[in-house]
PDB file of N, CA, C and O in Angstrom:
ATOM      1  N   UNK A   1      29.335 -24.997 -24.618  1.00  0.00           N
ATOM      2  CA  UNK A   1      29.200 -23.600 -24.990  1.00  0.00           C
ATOM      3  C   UNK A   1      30.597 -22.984 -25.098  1.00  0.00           C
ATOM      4  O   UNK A   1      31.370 -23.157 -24.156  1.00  0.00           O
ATOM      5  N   UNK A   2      30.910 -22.419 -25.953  1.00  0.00           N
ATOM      6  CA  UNK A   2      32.501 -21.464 -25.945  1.00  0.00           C
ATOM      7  C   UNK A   2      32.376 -20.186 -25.480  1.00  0.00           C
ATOM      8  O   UNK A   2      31.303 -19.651 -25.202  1.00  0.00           O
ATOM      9  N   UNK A   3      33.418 -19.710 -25.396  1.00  0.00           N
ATOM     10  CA  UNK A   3      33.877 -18.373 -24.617  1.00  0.00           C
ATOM     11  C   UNK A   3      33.173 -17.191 -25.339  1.00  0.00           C
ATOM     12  O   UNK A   3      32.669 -16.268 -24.698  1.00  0.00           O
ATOM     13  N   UNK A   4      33.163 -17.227 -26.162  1.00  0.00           N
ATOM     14  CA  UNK A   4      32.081 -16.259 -27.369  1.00  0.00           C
ATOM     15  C   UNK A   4      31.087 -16.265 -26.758  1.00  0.00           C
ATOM     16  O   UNK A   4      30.966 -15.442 -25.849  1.00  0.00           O
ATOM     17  N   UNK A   5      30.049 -17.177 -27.038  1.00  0.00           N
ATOM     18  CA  UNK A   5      28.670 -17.292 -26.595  1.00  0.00           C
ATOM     19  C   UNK A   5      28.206 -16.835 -24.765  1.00  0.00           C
ATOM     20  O   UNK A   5      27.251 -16.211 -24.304  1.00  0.00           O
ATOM     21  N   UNK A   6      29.485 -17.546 -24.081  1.00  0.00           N
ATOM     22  CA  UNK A   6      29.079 -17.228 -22.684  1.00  0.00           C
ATOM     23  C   UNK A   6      29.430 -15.553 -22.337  1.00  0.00           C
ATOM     24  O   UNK A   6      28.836 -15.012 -21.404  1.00  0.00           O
ATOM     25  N   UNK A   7      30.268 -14.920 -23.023  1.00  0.00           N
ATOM     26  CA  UNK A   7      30.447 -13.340 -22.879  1.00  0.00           C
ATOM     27  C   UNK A   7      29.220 -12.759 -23.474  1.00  0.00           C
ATOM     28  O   UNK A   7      28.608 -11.947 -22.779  1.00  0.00           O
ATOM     29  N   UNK A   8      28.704 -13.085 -24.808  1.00  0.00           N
ATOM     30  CA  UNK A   8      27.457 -12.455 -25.062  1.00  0.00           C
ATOM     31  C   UNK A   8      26.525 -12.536 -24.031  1.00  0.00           C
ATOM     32  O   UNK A   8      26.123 -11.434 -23.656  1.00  0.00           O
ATOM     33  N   UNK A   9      25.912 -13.803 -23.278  1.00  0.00           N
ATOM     34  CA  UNK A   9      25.202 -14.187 -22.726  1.00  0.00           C
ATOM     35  C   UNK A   9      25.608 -12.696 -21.358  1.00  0.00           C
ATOM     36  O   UNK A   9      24.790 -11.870 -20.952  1.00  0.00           O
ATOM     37  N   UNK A  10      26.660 -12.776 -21.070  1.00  0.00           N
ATOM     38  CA  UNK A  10      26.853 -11.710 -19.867  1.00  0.00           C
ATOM     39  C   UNK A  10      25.991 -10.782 -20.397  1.00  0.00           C
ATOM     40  O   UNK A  10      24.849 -10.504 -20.030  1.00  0.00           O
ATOM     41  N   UNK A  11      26.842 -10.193 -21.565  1.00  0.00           N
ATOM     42  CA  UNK A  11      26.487  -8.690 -21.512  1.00  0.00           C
ATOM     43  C   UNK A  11      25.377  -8.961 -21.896  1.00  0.00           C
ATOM     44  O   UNK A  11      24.801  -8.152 -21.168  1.00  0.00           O
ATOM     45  N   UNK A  12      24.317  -9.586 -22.621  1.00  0.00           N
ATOM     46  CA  UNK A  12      23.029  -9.570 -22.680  1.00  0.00           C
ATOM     47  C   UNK A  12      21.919  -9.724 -21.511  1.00  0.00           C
ATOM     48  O   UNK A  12      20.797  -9.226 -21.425  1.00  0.00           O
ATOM     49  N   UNK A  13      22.584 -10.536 -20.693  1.00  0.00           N
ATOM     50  CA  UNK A  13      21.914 -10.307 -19.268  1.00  0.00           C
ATOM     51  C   UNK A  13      21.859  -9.028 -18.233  1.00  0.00           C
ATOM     52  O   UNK A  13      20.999  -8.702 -17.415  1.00  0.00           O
ATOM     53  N   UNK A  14      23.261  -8.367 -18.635  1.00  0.00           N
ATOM     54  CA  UNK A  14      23.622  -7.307 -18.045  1.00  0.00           C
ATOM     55  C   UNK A  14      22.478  -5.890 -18.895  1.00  0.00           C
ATOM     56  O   UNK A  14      21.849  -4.959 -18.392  1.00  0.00           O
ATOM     57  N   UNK A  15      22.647  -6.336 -20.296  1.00  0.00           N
ATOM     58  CA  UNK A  15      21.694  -4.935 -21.662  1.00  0.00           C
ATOM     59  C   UNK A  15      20.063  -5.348 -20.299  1.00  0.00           C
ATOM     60  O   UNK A  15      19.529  -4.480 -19.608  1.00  0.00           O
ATOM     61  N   UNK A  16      19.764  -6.486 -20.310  1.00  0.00           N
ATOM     62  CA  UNK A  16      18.414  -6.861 -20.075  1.00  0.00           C
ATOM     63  C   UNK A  16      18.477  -6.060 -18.227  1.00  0.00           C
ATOM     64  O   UNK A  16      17.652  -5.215 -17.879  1.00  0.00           O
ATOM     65  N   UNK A  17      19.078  -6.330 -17.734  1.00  0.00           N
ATOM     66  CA  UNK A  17      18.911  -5.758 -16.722  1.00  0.00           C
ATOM     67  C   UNK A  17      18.936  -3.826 -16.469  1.00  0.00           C
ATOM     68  O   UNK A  17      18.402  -3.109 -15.623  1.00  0.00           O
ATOM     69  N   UNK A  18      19.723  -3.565 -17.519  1.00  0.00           N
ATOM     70  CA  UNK A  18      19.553  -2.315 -17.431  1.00  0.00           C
ATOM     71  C   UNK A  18      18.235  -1.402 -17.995  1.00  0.00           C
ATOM     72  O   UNK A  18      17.625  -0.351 -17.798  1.00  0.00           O
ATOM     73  N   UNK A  19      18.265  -2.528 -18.786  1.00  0.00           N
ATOM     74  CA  UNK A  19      16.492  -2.063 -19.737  1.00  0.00           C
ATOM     75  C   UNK A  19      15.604  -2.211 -18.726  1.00  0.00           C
ATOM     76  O   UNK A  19      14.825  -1.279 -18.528  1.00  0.00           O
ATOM     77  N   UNK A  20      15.530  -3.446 -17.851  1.00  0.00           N
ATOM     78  CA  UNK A  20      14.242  -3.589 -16.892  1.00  0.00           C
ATOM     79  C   UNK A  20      14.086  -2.234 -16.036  1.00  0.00           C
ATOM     80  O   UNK A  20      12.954  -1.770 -15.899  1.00  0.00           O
ATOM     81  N   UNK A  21      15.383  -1.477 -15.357  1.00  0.00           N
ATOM     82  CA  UNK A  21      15.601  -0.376 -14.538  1.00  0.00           C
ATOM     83  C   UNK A  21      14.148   0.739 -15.431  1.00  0.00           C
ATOM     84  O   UNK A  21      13.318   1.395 -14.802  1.00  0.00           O
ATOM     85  N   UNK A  22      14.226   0.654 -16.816  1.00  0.00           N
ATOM     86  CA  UNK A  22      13.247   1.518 -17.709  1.00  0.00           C
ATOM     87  C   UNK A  22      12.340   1.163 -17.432  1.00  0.00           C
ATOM     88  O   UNK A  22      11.504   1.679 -16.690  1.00  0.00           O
ATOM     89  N   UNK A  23      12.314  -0.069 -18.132  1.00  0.00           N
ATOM     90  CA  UNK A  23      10.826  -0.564 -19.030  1.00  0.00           C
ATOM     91  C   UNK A  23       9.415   0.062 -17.907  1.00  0.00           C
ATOM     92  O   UNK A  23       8.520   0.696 -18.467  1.00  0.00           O
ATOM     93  N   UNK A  24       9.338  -0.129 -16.640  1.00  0.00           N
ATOM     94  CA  UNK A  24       8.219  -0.283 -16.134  1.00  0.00           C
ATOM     95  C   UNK A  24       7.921   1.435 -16.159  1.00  0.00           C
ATOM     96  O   UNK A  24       7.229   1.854 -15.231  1.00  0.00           O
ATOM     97  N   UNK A  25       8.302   2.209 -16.946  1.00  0.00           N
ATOM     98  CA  UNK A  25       8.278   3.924 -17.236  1.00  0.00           C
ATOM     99  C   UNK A  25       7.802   3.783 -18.514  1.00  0.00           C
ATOM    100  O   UNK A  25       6.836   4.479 -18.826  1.00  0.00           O
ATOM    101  N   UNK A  26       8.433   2.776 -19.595  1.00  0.00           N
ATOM    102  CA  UNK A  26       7.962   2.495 -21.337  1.00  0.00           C
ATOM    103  C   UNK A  26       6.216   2.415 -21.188  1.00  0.00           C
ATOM    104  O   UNK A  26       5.368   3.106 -21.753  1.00  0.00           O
ATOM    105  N   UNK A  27       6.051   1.297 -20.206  1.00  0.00           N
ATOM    106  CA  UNK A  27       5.317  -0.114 -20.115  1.00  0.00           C
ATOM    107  C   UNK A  27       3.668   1.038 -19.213  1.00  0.00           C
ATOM    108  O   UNK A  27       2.503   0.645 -19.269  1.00  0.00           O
ATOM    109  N   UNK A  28       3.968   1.952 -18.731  1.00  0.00           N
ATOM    110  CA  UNK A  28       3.281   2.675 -17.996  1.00  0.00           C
ATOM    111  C   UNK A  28       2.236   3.503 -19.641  1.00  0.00           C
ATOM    112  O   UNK A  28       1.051   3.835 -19.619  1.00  0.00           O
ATOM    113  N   UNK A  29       3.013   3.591 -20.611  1.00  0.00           N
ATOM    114  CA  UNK A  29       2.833   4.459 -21.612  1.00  0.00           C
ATOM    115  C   UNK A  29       2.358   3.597 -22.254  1.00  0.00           C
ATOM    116  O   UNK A  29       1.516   4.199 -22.920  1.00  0.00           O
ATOM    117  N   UNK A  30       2.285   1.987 -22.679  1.00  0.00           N
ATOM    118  CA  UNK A  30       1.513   1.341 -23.832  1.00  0.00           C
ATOM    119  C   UNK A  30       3.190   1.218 -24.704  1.00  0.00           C
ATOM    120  O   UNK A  30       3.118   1.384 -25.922  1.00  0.00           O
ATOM    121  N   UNK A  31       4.354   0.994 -24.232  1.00  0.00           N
ATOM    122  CA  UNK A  31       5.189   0.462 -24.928  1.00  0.00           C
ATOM    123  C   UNK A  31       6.198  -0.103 -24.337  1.00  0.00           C
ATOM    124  O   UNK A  31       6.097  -0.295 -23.125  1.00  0.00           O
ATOM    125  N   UNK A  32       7.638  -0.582 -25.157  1.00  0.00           N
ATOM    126  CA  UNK A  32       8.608  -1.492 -24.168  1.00  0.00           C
ATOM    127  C   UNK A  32       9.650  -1.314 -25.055  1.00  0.00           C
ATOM    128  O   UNK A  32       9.476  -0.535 -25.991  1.00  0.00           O
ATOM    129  N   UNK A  33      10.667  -1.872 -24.937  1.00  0.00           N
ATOM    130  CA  UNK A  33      11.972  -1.878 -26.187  1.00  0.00           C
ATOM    131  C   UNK A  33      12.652  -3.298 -26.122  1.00  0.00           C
ATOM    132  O   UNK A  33      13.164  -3.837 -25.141  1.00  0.00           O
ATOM    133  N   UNK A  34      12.560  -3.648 -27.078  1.00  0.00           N
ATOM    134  CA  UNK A  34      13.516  -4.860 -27.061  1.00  0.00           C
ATOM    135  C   UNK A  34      14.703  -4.940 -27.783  1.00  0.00           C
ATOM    136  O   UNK A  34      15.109  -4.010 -28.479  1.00  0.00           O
ATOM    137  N   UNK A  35      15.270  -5.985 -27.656  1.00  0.00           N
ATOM    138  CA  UNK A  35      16.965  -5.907 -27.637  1.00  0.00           C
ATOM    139  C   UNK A  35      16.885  -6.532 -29.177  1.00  0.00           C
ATOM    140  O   UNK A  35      15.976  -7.361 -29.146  1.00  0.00           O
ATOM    141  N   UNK A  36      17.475  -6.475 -30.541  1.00  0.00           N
ATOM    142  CA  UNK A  36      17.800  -7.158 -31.557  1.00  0.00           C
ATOM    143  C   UNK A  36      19.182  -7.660 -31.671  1.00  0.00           C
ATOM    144  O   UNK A  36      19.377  -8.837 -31.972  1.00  0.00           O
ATOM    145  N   UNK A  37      20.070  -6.912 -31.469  1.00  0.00           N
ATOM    146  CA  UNK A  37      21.613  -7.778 -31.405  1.00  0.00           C
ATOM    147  C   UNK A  37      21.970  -6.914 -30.135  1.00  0.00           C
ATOM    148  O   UNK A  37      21.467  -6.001 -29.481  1.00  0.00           O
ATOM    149  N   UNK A  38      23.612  -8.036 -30.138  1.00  0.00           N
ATOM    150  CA  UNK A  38      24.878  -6.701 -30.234  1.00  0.00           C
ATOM    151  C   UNK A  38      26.090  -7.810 -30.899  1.00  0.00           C
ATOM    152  O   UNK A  38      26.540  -8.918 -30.605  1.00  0.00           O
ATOM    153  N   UNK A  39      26.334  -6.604 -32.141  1.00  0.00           N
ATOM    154  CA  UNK A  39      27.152  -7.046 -32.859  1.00  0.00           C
ATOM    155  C   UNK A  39      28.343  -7.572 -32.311  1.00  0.00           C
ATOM    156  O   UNK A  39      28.489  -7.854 -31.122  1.00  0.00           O
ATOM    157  N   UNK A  40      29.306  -7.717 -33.316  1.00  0.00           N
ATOM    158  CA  UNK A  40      30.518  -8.522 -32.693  1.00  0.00           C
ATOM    159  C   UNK A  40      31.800  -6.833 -32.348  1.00  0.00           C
ATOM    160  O   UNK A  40      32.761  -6.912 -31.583  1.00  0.00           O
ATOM    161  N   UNK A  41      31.517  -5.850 -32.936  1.00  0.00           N
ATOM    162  CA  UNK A  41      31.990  -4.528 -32.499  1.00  0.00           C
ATOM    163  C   UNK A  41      31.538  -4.046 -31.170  1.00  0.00           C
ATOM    164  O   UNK A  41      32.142  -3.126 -30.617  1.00  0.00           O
ATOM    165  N   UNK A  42      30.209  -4.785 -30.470  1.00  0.00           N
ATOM    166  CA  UNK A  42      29.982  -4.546 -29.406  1.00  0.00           C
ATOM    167  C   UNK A  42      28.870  -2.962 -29.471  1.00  0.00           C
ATOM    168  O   UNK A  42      28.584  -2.139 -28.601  1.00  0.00           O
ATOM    169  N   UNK A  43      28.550  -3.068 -30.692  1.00  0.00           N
ATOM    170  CA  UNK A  43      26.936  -1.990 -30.928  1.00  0.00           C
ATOM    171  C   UNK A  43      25.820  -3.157 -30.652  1.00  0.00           C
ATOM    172  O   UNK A  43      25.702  -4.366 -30.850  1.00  0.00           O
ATOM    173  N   UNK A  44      25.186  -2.248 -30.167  1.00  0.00           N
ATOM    174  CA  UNK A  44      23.760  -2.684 -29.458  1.00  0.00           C
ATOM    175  C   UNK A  44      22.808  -2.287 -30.258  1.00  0.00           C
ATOM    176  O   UNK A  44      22.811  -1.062 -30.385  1.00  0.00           O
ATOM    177  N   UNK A  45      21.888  -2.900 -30.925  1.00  0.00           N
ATOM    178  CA  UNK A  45      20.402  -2.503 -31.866  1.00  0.00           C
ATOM    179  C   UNK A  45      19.536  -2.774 -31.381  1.00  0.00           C
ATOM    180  O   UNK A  45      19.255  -3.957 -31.190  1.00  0.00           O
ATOM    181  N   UNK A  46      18.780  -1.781 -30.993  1.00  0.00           N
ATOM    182  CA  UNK A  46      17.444  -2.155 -30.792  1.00  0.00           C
ATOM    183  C   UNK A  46      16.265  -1.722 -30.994  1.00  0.00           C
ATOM    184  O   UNK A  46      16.323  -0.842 -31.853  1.00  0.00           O
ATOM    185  N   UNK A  47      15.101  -1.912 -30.597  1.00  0.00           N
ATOM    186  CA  UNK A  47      13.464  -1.559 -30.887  1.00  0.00           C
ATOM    187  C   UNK A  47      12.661  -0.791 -30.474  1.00  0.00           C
ATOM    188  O   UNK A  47      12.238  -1.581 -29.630  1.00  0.00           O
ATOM    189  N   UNK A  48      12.173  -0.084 -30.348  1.00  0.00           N
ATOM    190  CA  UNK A  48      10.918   0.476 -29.304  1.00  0.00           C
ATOM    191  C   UNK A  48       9.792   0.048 -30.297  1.00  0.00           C
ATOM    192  O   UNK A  48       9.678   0.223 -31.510  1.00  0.00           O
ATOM    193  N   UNK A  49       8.968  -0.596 -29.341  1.00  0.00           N
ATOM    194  CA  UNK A  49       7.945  -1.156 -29.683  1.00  0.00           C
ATOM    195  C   UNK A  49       6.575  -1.065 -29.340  1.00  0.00           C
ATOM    196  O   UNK A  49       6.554  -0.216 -28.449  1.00  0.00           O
ATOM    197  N   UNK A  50       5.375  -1.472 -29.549  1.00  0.00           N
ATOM    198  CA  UNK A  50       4.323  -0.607 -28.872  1.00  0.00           C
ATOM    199  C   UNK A  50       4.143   0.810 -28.960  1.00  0.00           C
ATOM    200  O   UNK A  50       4.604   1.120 -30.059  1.00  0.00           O
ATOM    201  N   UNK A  51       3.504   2.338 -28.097  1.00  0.00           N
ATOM    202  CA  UNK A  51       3.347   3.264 -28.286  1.00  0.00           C
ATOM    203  C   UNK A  51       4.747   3.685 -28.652  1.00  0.00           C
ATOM    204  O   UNK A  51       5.141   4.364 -29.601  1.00  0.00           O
ATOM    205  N   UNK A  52       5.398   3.113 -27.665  1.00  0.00           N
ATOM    206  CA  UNK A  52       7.182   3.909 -27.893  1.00  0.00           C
ATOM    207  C   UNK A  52       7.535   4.215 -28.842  1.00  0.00           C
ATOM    208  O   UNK A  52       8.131   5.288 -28.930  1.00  0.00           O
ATOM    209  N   UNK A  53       7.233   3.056 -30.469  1.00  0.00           N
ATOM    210  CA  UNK A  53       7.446   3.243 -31.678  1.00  0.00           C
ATOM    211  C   UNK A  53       7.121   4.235 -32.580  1.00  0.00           C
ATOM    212  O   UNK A  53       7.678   4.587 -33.619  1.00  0.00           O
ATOM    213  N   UNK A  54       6.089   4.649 -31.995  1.00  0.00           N
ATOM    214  CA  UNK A  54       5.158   5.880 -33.148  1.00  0.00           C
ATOM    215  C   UNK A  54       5.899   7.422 -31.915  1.00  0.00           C
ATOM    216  O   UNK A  54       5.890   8.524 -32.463  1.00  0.00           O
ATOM    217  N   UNK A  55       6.166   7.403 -31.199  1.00  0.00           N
ATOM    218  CA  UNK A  55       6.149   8.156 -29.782  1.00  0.00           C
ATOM    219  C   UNK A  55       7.275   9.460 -30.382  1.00  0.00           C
ATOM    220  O   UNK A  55       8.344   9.128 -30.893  1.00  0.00           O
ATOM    221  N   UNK A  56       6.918  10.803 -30.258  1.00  0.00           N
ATOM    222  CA  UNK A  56       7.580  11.585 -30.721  1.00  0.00           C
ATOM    223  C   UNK A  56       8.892  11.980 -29.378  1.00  0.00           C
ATOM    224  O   UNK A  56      10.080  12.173 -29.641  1.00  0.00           O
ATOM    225  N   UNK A  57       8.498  12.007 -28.465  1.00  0.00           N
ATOM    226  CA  UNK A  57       9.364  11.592 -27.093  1.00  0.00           C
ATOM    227  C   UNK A  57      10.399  10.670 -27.429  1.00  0.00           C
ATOM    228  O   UNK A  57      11.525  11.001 -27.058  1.00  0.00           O
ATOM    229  N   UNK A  58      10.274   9.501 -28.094  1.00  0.00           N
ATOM    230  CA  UNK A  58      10.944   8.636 -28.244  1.00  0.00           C
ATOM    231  C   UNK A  58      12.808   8.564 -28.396  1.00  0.00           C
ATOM    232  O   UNK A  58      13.632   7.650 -28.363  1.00  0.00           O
ATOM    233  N   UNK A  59      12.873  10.038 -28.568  1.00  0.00           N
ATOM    234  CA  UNK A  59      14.490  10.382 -29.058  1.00  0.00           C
ATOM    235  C   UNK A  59      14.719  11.008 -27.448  1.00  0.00           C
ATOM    236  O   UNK A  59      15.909  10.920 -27.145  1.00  0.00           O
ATOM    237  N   UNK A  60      14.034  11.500 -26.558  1.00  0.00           N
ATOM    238  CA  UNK A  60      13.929  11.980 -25.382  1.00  0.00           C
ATOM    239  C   UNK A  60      14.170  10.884 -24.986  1.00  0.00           C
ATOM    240  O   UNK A  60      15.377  10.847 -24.746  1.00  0.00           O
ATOM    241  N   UNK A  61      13.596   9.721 -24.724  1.00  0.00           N
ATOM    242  CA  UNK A  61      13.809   8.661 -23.776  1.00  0.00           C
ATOM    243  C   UNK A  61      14.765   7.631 -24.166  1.00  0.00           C
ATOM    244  O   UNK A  61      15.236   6.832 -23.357  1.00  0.00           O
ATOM    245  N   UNK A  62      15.052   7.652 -25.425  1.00  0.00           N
ATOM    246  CA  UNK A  62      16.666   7.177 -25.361  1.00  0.00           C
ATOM    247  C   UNK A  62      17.829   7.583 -25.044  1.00  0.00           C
ATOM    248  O   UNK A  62      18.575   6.822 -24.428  1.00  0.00           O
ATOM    249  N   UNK A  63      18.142   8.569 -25.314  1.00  0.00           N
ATOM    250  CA  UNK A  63      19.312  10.005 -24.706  1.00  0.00           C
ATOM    251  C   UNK A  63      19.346   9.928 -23.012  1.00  0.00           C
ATOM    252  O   UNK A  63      20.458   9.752 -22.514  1.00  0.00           O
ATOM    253  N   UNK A  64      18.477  10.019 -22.334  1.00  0.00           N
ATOM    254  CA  UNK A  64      18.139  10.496 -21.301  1.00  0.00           C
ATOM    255  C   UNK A  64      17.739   9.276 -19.818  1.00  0.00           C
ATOM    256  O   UNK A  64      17.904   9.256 -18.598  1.00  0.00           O
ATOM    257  N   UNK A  65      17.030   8.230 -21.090  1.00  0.00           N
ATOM    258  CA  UNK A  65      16.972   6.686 -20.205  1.00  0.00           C
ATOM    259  C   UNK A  65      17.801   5.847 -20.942  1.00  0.00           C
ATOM    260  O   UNK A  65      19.012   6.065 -20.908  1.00  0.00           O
ATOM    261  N   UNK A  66      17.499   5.212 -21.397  1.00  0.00           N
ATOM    262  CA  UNK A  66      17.608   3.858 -22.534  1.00  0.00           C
ATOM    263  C   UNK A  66      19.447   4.171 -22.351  1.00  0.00           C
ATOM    264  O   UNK A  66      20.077   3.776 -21.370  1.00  0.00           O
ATOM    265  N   UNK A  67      19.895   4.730 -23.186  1.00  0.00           N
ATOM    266  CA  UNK A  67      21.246   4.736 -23.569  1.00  0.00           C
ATOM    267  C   UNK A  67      21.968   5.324 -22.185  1.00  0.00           C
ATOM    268  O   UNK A  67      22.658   4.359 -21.858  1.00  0.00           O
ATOM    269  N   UNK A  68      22.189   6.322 -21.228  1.00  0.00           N
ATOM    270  CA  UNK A  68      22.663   6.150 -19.835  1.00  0.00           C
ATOM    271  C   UNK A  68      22.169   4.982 -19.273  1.00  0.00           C
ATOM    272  O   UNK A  68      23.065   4.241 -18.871  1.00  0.00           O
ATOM    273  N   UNK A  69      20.932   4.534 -19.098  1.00  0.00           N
ATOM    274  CA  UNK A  69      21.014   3.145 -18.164  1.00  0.00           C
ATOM    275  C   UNK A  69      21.943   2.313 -19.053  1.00  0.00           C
ATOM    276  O   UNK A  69      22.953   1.904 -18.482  1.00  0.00           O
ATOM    277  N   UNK A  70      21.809   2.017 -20.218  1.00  0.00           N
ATOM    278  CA  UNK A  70      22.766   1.170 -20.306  1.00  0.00           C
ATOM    279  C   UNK A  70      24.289   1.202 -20.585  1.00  0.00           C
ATOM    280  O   UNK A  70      24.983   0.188 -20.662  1.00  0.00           O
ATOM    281  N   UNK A  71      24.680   2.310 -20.711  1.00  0.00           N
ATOM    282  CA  UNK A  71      26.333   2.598 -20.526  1.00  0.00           C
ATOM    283  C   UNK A  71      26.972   2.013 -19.179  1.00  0.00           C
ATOM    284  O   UNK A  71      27.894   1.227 -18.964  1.00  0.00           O
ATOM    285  N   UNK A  72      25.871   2.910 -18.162  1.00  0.00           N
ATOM    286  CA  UNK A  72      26.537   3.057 -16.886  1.00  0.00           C
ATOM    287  C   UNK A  72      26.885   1.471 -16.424  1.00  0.00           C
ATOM    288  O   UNK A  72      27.965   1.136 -15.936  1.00  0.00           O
ATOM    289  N   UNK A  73      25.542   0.399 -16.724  1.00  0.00           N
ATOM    290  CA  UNK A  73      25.778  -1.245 -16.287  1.00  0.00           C
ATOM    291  C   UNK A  73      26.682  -1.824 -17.334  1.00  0.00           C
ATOM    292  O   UNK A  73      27.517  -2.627 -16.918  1.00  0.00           O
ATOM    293  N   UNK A  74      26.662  -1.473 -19.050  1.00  0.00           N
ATOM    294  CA  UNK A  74      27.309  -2.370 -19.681  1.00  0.00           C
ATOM    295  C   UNK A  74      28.060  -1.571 -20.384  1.00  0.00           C
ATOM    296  O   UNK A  74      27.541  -1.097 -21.395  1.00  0.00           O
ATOM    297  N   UNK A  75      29.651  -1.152 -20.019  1.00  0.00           N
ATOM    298  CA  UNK A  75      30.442  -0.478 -19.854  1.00  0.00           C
ATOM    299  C   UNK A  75      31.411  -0.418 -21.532  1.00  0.00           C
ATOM    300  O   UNK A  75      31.936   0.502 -22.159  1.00  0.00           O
ATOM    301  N   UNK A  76      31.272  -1.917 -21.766  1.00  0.00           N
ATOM    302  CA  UNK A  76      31.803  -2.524 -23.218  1.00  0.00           C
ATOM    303  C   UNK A  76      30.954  -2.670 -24.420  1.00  0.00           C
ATOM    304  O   UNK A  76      31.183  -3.396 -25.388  1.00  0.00           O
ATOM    305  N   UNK A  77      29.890  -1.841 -24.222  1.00  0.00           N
ATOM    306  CA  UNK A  77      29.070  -1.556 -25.096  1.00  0.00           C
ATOM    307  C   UNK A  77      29.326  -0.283 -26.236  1.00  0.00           C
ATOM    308  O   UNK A  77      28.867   0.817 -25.930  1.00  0.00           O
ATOM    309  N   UNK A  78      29.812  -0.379 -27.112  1.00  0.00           N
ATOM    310  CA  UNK A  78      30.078   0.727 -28.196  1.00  0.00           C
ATOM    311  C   UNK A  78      29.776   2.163 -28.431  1.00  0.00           C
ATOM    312  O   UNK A  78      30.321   3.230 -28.146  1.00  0.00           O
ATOM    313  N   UNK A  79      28.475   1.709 -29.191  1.00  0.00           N
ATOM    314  CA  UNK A  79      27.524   2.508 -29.538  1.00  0.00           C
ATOM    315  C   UNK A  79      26.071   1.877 -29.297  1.00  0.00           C
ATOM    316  O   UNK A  79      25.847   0.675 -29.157  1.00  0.00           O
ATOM    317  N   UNK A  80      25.145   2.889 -29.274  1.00  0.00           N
ATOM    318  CA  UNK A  80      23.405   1.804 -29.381  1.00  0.00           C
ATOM    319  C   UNK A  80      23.060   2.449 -30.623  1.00  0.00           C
ATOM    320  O   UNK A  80      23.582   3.522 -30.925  1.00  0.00           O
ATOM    321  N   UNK A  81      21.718   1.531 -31.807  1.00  0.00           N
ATOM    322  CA  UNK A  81      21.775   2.238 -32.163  1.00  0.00           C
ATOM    323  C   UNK A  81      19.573   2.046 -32.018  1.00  0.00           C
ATOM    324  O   UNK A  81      19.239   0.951 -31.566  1.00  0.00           O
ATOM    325  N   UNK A  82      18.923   2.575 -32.211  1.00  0.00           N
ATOM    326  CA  UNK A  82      17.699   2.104 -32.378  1.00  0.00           C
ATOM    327  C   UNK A  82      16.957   2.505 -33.743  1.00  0.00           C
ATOM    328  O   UNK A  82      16.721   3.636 -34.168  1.00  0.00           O
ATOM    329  N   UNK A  83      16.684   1.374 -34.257  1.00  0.00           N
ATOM    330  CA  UNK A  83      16.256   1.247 -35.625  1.00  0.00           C
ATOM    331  C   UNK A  83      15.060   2.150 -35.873  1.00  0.00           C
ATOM    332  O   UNK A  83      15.159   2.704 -36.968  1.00  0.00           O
ATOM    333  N   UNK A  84      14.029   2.452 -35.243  1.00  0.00           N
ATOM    334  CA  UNK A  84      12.717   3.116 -35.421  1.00  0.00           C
ATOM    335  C   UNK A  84      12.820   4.397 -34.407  1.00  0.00           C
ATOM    336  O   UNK A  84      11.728   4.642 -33.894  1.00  0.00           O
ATOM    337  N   UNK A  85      13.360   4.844 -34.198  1.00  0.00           N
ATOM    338  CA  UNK A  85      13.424   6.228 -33.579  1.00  0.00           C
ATOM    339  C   UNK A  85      12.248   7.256 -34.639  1.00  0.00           C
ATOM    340  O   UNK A  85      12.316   7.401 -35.860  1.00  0.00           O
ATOM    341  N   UNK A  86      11.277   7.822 -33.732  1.00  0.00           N
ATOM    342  CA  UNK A  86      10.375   8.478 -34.157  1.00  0.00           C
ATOM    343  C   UNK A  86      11.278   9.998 -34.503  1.00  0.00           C
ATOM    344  O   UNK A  86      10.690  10.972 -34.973  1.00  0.00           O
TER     345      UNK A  86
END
């Protein structure tokens, strides 16, 4: 494995851990978010999926969860951006 791959692997373990701190608040509602990249600029894309997707809240709980939980753990993270924001 090279040095590339094992730094993604961090911070993707690190994105996943900060998402879990959420999810069981998504997951209570009939939805969840999953991770699609993070580019090589170090932006993060991702999903809300399930109710979350249609969810007019949905710009509420990224601002407020989603994007602070994950600043505060994954520090070298850019920007997020989420593709389906209601």
């Amino acid at each position: 494995m090279n040095p590339i791959e094992t730094i993604n692997e961090d911070i993707l373990g690190r994105i996943e851990g900060s998402l879990d701190s959420i999810r069981p608040y998504l997951q209570a509602d009939g939805g969840n978010i999953r991770v699609l990249e993070v580019t090589e600029d170090k932006i993060l894309r991702l999903e809300f999926v399930g109710n979350c997707g249609t969810c007019p809240m949905s710009t509420m709980t990224f601002k407020a969860g989603v994007e602070e939980a994950v600043k505060r753990l994954v520090p070298e993270i850019k920007g997020i951006e989420v593709i389906n924001l209601a």
